[in-house]
C-alpha positions in Angstrom: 23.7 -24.1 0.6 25.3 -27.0 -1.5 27.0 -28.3 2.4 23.6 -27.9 4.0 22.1 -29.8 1.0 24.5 -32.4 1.2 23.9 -33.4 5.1 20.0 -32.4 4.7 20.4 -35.7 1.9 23.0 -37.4 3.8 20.2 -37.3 6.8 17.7 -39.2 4.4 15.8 -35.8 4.1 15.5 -36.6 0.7 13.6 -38.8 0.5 9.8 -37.9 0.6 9.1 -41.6 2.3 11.5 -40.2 5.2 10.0 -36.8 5.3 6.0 -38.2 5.4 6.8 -40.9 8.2 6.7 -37.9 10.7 3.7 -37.1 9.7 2.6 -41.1 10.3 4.4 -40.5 14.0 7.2 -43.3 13.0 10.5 -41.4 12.8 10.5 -38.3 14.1 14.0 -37.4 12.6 13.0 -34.1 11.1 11.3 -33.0 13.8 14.2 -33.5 16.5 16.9 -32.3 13.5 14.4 -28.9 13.1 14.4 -28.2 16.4 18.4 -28.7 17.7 18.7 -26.3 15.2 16.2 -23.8 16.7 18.0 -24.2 19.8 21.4 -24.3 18.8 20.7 -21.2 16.8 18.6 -19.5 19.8 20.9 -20.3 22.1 24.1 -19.0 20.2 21.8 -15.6 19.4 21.4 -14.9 22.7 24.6 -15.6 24.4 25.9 -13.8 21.9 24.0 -10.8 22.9 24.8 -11.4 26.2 28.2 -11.2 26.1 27.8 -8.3 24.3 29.5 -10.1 20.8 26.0 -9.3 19.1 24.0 -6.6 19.2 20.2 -8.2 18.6 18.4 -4.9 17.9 20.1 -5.2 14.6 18.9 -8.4 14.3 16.0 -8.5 10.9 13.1 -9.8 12.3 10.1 -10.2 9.9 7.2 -8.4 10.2 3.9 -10.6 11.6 1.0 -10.5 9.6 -1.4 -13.5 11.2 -4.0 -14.5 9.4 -2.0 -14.5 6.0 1.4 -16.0 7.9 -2.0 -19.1 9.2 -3.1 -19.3 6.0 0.4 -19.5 4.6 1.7 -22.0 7.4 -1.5 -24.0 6.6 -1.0 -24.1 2.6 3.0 -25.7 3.0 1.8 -28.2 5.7 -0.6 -29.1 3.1 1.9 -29.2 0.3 4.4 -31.0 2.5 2.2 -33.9 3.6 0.6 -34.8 0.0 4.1 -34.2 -1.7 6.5 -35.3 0.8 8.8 -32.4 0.9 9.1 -29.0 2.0 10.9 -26.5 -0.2 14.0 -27.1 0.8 14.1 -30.8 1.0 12.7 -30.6 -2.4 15.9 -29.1 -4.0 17.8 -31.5 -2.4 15.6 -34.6 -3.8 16.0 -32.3 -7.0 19.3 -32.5 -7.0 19.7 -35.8 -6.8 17.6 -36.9 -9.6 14.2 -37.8 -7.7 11.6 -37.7 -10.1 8.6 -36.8 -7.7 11.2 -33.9 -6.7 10.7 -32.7 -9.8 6.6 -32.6 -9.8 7.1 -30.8 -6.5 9.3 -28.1 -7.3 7.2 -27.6 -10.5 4.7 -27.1 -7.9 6.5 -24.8 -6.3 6.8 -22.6 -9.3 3.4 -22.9 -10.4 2.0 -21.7 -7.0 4.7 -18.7 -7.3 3.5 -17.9 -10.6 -0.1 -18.3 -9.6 0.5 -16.1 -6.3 2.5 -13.8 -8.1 -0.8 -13.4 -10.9 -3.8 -13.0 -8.1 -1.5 -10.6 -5.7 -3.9 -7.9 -6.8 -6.9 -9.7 -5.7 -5.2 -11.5 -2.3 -3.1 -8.0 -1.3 -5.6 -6.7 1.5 -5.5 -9.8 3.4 -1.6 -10.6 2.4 -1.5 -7.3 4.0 -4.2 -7.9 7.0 -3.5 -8.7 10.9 -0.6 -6.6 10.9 1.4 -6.4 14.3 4.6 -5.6 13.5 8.3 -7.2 14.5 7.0 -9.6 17.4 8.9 -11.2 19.8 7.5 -13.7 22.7 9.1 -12.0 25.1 7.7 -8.1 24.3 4.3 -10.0 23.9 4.2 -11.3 27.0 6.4 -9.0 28.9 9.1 -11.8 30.0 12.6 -11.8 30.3 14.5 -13.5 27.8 16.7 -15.6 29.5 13.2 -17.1 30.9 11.5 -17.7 27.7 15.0 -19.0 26.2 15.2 -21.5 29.6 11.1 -22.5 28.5 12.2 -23.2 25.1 14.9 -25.6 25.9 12.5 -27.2 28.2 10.1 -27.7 25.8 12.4 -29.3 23.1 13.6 -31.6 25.6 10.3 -32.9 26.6 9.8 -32.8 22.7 12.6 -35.0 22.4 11.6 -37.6 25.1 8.2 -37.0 23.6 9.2 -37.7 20.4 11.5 -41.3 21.4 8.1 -42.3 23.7 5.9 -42.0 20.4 8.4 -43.5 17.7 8.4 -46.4 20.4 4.9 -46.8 20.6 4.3 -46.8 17.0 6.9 -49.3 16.5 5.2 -51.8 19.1 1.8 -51.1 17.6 3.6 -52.3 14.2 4.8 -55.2 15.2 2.1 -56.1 16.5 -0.2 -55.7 13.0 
């Protein structure tokens, strides 16, 4: 963790400025750092299994419970783009001595201790939308190998995505 922290700060990732100018489509650094590391790790997963180095089924794979995992999703999005960070890149900021780091992770423990307090009231939807361990591939009844291929497609047209808007945002600042 300390190693991850140390390139995640190394990267500029903390810093809250670096983390919110994604959201303002003018670096795209997290985004592009987030997903090589989908890949790499989706791609290592399952060449693993296929040469038989890994067996997946033993592979946890959390349980999917939509609405609540939405409403979840949707409550950090909110979190990260008024304060900046995300929980991780919050310890980092932390770590370093960042004062708005340490409004944030106070945050972070207040909303613990305040989800922790109303899990009595929340726990039928926490618990609604079950479906179970959820994989694209049993979803949709597709191979592997062929959702794994889509996935890498789609992060490299994210990528060139990703340059192409970073670009256009840039012109359309010089130009202000």
């Amino acid at each position: 963790g300390i190693v991850f922290g140390f390139f995640l700060e190394r990267a500029g990732f903390g810093s809250a400025r670096k983390l919110v100018e994604q959201f303002y489509l003018t670096d795209l650094r997290v985004f592009k750092v987030m997903f090589t590391a989908i890949i790499t790790a989706m791609l290592g997963l399952f060449y693993l299994g296929w040469a038989g180095l890994l067996d997946l089924s033993l592979v946890y794979l959390t349980p999917t419970y939509l609405a609540p995992q939405i409403a979840g999703g949707l409550i950090l999005g909110f979190g990260f783009v008024v304060g900046g960070y995300c929980p991780g890149t919050s310890m980092v900021a932390l770590s370093t001595g960042k004062l708005d780091a340490i409004f944030f992770v106070g945050g972070i423990l207040a909303g613990t201790l305040l989800f922790g307090e109303a899990f009595g009231a929340i726990q039928g939807f926490y618990n609604s939308t079950a479906m179970g361990q959820v994989t694209i591939p049993e979803q949709f009844g597709l191979p592997y190998g062929l959702v794994v291929f889509a996935v890498v497609l789609m992060a490299l047209g994210g990528f060139w995505g990703a340059e192409a808007v970073e670009k256009m945002m840039a012109r359309r600042g010089a130009n202000r």
